[in-house]
C-alpha positions, -999 to +999 in steps of 0.1 A: +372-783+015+394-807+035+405-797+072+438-792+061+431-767+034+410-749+063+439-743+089+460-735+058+441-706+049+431-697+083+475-700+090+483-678+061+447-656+072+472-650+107+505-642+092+517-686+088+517-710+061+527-740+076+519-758+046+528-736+020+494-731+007+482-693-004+448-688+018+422-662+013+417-637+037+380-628+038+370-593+047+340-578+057+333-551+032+308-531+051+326-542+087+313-520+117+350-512+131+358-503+093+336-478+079+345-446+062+322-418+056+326-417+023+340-446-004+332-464-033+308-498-033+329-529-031+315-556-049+301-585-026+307-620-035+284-642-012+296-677-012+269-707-020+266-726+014+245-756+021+221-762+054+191-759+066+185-719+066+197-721+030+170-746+021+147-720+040+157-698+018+152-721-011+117-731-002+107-692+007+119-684-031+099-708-047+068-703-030+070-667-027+073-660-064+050-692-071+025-665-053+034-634-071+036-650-106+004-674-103-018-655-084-034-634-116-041-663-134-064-679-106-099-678-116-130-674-094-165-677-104-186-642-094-217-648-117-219-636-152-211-603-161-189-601-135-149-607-138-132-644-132-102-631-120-095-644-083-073-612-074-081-582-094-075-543-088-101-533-111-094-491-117-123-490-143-146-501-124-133-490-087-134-521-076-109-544-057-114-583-063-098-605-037-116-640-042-148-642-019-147-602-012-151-576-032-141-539-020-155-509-029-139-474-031-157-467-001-144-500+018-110-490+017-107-489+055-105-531+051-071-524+033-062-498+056-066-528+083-047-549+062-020-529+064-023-525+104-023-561+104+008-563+084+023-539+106+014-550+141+030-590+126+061-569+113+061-557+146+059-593+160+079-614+146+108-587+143+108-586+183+105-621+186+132-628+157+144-602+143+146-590+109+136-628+093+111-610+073+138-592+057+161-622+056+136-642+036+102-627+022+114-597+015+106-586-021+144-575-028+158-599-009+141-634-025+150-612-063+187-607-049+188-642-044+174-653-074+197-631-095+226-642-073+217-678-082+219-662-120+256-652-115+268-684-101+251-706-126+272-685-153+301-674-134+309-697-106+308-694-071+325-674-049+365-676-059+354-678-098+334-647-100+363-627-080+386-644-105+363-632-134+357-600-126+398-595-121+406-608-151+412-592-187+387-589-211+380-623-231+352-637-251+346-658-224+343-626-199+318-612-224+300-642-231+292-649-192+283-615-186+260-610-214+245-641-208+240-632-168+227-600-181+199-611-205+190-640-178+185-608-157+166-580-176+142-618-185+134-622-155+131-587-145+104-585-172+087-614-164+084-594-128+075-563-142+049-585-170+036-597-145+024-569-121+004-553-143-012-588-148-032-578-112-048-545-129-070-563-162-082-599-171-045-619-171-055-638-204-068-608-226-043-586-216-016-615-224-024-619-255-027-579-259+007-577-253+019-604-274+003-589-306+011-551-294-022-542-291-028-535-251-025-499-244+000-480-236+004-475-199+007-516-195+035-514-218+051-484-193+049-498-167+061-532-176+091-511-187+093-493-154+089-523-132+117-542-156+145-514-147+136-507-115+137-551-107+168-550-128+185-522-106+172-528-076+176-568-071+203-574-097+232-545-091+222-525-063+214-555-041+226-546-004+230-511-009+189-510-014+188-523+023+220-506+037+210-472+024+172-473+008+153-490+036+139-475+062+136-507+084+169-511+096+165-476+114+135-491+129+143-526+136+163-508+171+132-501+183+117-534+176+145-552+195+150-561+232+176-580+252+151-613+247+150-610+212+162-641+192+189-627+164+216-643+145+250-645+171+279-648+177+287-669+208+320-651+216+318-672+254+323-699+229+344-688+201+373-665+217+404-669+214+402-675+181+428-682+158+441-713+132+440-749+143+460-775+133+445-812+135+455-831+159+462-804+186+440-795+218+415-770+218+424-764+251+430-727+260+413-716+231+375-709+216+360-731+191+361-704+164+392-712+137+392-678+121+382-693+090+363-664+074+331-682+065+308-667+083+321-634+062+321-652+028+285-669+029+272-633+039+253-613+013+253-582+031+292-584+034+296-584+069+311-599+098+292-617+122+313-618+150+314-583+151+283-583+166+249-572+160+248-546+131+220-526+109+235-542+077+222-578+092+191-591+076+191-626+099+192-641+067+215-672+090+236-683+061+265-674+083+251-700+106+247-726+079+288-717+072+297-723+104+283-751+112+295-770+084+329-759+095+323-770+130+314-807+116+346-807+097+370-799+127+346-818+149+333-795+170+295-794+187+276-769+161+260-736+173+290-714+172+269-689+156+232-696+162+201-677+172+208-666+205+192-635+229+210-608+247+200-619+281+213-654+276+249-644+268+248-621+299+232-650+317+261-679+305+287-653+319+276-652+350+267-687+348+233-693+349+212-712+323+201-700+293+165-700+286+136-684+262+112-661+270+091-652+239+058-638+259+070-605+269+056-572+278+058-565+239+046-594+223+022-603+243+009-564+230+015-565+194-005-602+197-029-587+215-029-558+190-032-584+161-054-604+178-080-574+185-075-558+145-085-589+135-117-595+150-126-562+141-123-567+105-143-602+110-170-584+125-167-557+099-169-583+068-194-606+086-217-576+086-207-554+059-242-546+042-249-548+004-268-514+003-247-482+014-264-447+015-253-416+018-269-379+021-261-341+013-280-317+023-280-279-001-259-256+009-271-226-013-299-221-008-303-241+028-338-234+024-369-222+003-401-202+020-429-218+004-461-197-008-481-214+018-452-204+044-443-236+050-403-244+048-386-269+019-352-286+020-332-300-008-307-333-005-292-352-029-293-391-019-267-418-036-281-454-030-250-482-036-262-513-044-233-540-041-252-567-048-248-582-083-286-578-093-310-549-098-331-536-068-356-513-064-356-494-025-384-468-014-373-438-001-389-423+033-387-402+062-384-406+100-384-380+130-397-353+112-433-352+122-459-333+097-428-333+065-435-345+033-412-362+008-411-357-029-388-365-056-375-341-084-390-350-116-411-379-105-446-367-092-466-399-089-481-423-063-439-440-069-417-412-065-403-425-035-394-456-050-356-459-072-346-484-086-308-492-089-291-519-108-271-543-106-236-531-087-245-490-094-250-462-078-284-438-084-279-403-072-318-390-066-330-352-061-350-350-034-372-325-016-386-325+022-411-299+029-425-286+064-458-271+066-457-237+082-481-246+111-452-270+123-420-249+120-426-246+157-407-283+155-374-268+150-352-259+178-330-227+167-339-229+128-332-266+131-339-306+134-326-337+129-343-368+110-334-395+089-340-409+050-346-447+054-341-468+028-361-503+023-349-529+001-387-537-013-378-574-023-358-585+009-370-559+037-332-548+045-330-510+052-303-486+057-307-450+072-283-420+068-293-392+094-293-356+084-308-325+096-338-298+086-329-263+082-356-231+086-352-195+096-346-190+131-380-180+152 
């Protein structure tokens, strides 16, 4: 767009048309100073613009959804009988694959600290930069933009698609909408296809679901992930982060007056209005009122209204405006990341400068830093052998004819490791018990074996004579069940407690 088409439309943006050319005013559809309580969506039209933010973007796309899309098919060697998918949530067999690790149902604390990792670098990077997660790794926002990219490939950019969707009904109309459409609910499938690609083998069930013969929930939710992709990223699109999304409430929170977010530098831009080339830009700001910024947005807002829960520092308003600035050959940066505390500090004159170790930060890193190690330590020595103990609770005990005192317990042994083991069962700080097993009477009855990745629940008894009940303190005393790996020597013990009547 040439400088003189620019000051045109800015001109006839401000009420002149000095060279007879019809400009474009752009409004903000979801402007701050222009909200009602109650109205129907207006359509946004983001405008393609070119830059580095927008290649960002462009390089995020591609490698997030090169992650989501590849990741099932990765293979990784676990030994046989044991699956070749790198990343598998295996239901059937309560197991979560994840290359090297694999986490049982009773691990699920690691995912827990996944999550508080996740949180604590949300946190992060949100008070360091604000909302850049949501502006480019965001699930619905890298679909948006993909199905955006959709539209303008069938219906134009910005002008065209307004022009389209204003005009009468045409075979042309109908054959760029269906064809957006299709492109669409494709894609959306492929997304929803997919997902469920993380829950079985990726290959088998492929070709289950190309011959109709995987089972029926795949197909579901296949269909459920297709519509709610299809809604969500393809006609909803802001309104899921204006209205749906929580984060916007909570980015506030996040922020502080150091916190680098996508600005307007009104020291810089005001007054604003058209400029004609050749004049001085003395006595004015740099800003030409040229709507950009407002057109290149795909949350449909305006920038220079300042900082607003709508903005997903997406900085394609930035790319905008500092094309624009090239063309009327002004120094870029009119809209730029920029901090609270700097604008206050070029008012009153001083320099601006960044401070990104703050009170804040420096906790969440410290937060992240801390999580982490702990779940190092944890996996570095997580044991292969788990055991577990529950005592009876009806009856707690049984009077022997003797007079001595028996306890029952059932014990599980997990064996994570991906070969059979056999573990002898015994007994410590009891002095005087005796340890037998339910069904096996034998010089081995303290000895299970498991297999490979199982769990053996074994009935056992522990029985007191009566000439040491004097052992228990108020009907009671603790000891443990250890548990000896009899090939490698590892042991695991689970502490419990003897019950007796009350002396």
């Amino acid at each position: 767009m040439s400088l003189e088409r620019l000051a045109a439309e800015a001109a006839a943006a401000a009420g002149a048309n000095p060279h007879g050319v019809e400009g474009e005013r752009y409004t903000a559809v979801n402007s701050e100073k222009n909200r009602p309580l109650y109205a129907s969506r207006v359509k946004v039209y983001p405008k393609l613009v070119h830059g580095n933010f927008r290649r960002l973007k462009w390089l995020v796309m591609v490698v997030t959804l090169a992650i989501y899309y590849i990741t099932p098919w990765l293979r990784w060697d676990r030994g046989p009988g044991l699956p070749d998918q790198a990343v598998l949530l295996d239901f059937p067999a309560r197991r979560f694959y994840f290359f090297f690790l694999e986490i049982w149902p009773q691990e699920f604390y690691y995912v827990t600290g996944l999550l508080i990792l996740a949180s604590f670098g949300l946190f992060l990077v949100t008070s360091v930069a604000g909302r850049v997660w949501c502006g480019y790794a965001c699930p619905q926002t890298v679909w948006t933009d993909l199905f955006i990219h959709v539209e303008r490939f069938f219906e134009g950019d910005r002008a065209a698609r307004i022009r389209l969707d204003k005009s009468p009904l045409s075979g042309t109309k109908i054959a760029r909408k269906t064809g957006k459409h299709i492109v669409w609910l494709l894609i959306a499938l492929a997304t929803g296809g997919a997902w469920v690609f993380y829950f079985a083998d990726a290959p088998t069930l492929g070709r289950q679901l190309l011959s109709f013969e995987a089972p029926p929930i795949a197909y579901l939710f296949i269909a459920i992930f297709t519509m709610t992709t299809y809604t969500l990223g393809a006609i909803a699109r802001e309104q899921v982060c204006i209205y749906m999304c929580p984060w916007p409430r909570i980015q506030g929170a996040m922020f502080d007056e150091e916190s680098l977010l996508v600005s307007y530098r009104e020291d810089r831009g005001e007054q604003r209005g058209p400029h004609k080339k050749g004049t001085s830009w003395e006595g004015r700001g740099d800003c030409i009122d040229c709507g950009q910024c407002v057109a290149a947005c795909p949350m449909g807002i305006d920038i220079r209204d300042g900082m607003q829960l709508e903005c997903i520092q997406c900085a394609l308003c930035i790319d905008a405006c500092d094309d624009i600035m090239d063309k009327v050959e002004r120094p870029r940066g009119l809209i730029t990341y920029d901090t609270f505390r700097n604008q206050e500090r070029r008012k009153a004159g001083e320099t601006p400068r960044l401070s990104i170790w703050r009170p804040r930060t420096i906790l969440y890193s410290v937060l992240l830093v801390l999580v982490s190690a702990i779940m190092l330590f944890g996996l570095s020595t997580r044991s292969t052998l788990d055991v577990s103990v529950l005592a009876d609770r009806n009856p707690l005990f049984v009077v022997l004819s003797d007079g001595g005192i028996r306890n029952g317990y059932q014990l599980k042994i997990l064996n994570k490791e991906h070969q059979a083991h056999d573990y002898r069962v015994s007994i410590s700080g009891l002095e005087g018990a005796t340890l037998t097993r339910s069904g096996h009477a034998g010089e081995d009855e303290t000895i299970v074996h498991v297999e490979a990745d199982s769990l053996a629940n074994v009935r056992l008894f522990v029985s007191l004579p009566a000439n040491r009940l004097d052992r228990l303190d108020a009907g009671e005393a603790d000891f443990a069940f250890i548990v000896t790996d009899i090939a490698s020597g590892k042991t695991a013990a689970r502490q419990t407690n003897f019950r007796g009547p009350v002396q």
